[in-house]
C-alpha positions in Angstrom: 40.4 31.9 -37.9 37.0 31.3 -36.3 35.5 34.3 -37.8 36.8 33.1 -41.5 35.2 29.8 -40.7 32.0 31.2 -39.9 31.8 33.4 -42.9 32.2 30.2 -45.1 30.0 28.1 -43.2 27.7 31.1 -43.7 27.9 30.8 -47.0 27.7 27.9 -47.7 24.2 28.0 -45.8 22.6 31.0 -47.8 24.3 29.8 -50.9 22.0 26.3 -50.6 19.2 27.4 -48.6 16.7 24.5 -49.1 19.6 21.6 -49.2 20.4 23.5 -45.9 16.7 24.0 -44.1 16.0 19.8 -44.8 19.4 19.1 -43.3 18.7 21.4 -39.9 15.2 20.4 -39.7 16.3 16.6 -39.7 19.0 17.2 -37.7 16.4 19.0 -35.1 14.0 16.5 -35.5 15.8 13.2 -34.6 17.9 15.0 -31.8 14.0 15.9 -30.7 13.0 11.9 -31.1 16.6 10.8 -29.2 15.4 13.1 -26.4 12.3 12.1 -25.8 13.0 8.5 -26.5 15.8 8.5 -24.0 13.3 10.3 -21.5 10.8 7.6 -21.9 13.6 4.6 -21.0 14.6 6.6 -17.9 11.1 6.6 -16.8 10.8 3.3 -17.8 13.4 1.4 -16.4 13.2 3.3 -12.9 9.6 2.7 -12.4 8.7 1.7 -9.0 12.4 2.9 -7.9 10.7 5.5 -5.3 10.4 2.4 -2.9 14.1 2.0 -1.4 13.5 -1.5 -1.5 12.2 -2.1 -5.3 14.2 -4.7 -6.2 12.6 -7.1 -4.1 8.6 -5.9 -4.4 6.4 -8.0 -6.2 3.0 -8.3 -7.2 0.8 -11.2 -6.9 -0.1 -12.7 -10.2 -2.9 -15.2 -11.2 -3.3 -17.5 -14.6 -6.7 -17.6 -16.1 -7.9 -19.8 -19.1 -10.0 -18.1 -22.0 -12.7 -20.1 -23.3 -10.9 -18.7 -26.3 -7.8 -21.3 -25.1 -5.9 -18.2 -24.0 -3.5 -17.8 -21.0 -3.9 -15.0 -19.4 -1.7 -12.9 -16.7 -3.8 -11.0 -14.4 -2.6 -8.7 -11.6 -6.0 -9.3 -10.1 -6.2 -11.8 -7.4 -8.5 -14.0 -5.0 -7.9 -11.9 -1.0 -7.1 -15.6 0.4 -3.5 -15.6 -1.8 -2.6 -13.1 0.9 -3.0 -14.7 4.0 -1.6 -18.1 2.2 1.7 -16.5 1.4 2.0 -15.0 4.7 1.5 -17.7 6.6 2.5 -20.9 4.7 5.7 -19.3 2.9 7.4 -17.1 5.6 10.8 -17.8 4.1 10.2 -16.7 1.1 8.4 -12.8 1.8 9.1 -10.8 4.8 5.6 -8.5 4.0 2.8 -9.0 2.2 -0.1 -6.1 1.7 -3.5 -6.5 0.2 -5.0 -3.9 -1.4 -7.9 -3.2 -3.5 -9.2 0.3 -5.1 -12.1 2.3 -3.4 -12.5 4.6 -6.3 -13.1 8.4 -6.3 -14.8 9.0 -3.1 -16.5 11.9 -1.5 -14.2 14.1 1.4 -16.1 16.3 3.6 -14.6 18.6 6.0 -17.3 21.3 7.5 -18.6 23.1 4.7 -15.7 21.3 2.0 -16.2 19.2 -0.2 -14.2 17.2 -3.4 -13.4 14.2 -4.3 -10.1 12.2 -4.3 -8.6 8.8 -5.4 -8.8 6.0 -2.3 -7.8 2.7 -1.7 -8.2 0.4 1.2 -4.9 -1.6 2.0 -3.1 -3.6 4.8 -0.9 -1.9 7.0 2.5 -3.2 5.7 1.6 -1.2 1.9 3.0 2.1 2.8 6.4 1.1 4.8 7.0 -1.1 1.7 6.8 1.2 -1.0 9.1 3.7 1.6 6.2 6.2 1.5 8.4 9.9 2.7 6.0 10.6 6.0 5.7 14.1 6.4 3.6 14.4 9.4 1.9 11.5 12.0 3.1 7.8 11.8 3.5 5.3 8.3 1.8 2.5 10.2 -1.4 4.7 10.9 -3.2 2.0 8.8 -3.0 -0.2 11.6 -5.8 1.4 13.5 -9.0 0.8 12.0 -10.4 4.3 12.4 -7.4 5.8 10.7 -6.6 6.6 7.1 -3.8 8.5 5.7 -3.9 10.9 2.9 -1.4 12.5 1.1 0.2 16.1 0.7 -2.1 17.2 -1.8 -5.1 16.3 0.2 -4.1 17.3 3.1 -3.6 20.5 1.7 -6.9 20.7 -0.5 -9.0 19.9 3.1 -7.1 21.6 6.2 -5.3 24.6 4.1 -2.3 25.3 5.9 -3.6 23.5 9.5 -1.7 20.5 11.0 -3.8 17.9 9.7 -2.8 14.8 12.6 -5.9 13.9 14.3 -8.2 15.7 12.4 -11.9 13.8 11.0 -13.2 13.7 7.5 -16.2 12.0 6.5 -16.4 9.9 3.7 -19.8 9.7 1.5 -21.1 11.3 4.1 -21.7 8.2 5.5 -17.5 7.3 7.0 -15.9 8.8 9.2 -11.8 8.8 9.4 -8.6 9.9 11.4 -5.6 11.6 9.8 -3.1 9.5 11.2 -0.6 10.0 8.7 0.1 12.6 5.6 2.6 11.5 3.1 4.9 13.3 0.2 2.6 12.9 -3.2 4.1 10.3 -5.1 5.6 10.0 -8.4 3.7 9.2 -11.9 5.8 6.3 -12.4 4.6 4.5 -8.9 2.6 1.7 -9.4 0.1 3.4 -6.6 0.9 7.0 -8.0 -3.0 7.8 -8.3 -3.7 7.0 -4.7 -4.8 10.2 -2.9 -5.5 8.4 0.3 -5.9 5.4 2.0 -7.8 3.6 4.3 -7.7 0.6 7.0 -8.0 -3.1 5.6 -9.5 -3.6 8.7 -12.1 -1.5 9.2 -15.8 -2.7 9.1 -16.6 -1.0 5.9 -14.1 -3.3 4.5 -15.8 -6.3 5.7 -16.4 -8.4 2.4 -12.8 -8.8 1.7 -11.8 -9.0 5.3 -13.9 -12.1 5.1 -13.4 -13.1 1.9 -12.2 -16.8 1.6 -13.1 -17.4 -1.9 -10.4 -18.8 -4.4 -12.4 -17.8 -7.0 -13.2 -14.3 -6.6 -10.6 -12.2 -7.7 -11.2 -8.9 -6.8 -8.1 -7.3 -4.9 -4.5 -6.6 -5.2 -1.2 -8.2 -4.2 2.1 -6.7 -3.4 5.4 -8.7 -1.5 8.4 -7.9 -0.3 11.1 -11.3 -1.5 12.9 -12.4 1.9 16.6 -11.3 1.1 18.2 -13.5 -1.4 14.7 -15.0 -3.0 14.1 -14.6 -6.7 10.9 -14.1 -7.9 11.6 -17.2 -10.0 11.8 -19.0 -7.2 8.8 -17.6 -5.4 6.8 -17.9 -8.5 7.8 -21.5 -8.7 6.9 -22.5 -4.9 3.6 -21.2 -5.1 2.6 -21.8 -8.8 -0.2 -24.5 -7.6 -1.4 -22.3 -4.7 -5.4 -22.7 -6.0 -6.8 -24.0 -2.5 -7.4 -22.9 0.6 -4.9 -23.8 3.4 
């Protein structure tokens, strides 16, 4: 029975070839389109869902005023908001992490050299985006002398070598600690790009350590909502924050 149906269906294809080559090829096509559309959602809608705790990360947000008369939403804040929300709102985030990018930088290890994506942040970033440690501690940033880099790095400067306590020098200028190496992490991370990164508090850092200026915004801002806070509600408590405290 199969085997007649075939032979018609057969057929029926040879007998209109073109009718039959526009219907397969639009058939193929949108199936193609539905895949990759339906690809792109997943990615979309579990972006940032390598942290185990993602549904209650946040990143600090600022308002600006065009001269155009435009509102704008900026991701890029003023390092002050940080210490603010830590210290005036403590029932409303458990951690909060400054960050701030320190661009394609210069690794040297003996005679190797390359360059690699670094970011300086507090010491609270990597526990709350559940970084996977694969070797030395996730609250390495905590010493100012150590940095923590990930896999690929680790990999690309100490080969096969256990890479915990070993020094790299920055710009040939920095020197650094491995005091951590972490699993890379995936594209859709917000901090994905990050090859490494270093102590907030380490001299280098200085102007932003010290920076109490509402108006510079220069850094980055990421929370973690005390359990049963919306970000509504967040957002709303601190929506005048403008001043220093």
């Amino acid at each position: 029975m199969f085997k007649s149906y075939f032979r018609i269906a057969w057929r029926h294809l040879t007998n209109n070839k073109l009718y039959s080559v526009i219907n397969i090829a639009g058939l193929g096509t949108g199936m193609a389109i539905a895949l990759v559309i339906g690809l792109w959602i997943a990615d979309e809608v579990s972006f940032d869902h390598y942290a185990v705790n993602h549904s209650r990360l946040a990143a600090g947000m600022c308002i600006q005023y065009g001269g155009d008369g435009q509102v704008y939403n900026i991701d890029v804040i003023a390092a002050p908001m940080g210490q603010a929300l830590h210290d005036k709102f403590p029932g409303l985030f458990t951690r909060t992490a400054l960050m701030h990018g320190a661009g394609k930088r210069l690794y040297t290890v003996g005679d190797k050299h390359l360059y690699a994506n670094s970011l300086y942040a507090q010491p609270d970033l990597p526990s709350m985006f559940s970084f996977r440690m694969l070797a030395g501690s996730v609250d390495a940033l905590k010493d100012p002398s150590t940095a923590m880099i990930s896999k690929s790095l680790a990999t690309s400067l100490y080969g096969n070598a256990d890479p915990i306590g070993k020094t790299f020098r920055i710009d040939n200028q920095l020197d650094f600690r491995v005091g951590g190496v972490y699993d890379d992490l995936p594209a859709n991370t917000s901090l994905y790009t990050a090859e490494a990164f270093f102590p907030w508090s380490n001299p280098a850092n200085s102007y932003y350590i010290n920076n109490t200026d509402w108006g510079d915004h220069n850094g980055n801002l990421y929370v973690e909502l005390a359990p049963h806070v919306t970000a509504d509600r967040a957002s709303a408590a601190i929506r005048n924050l403008c001043t220093p405290f």
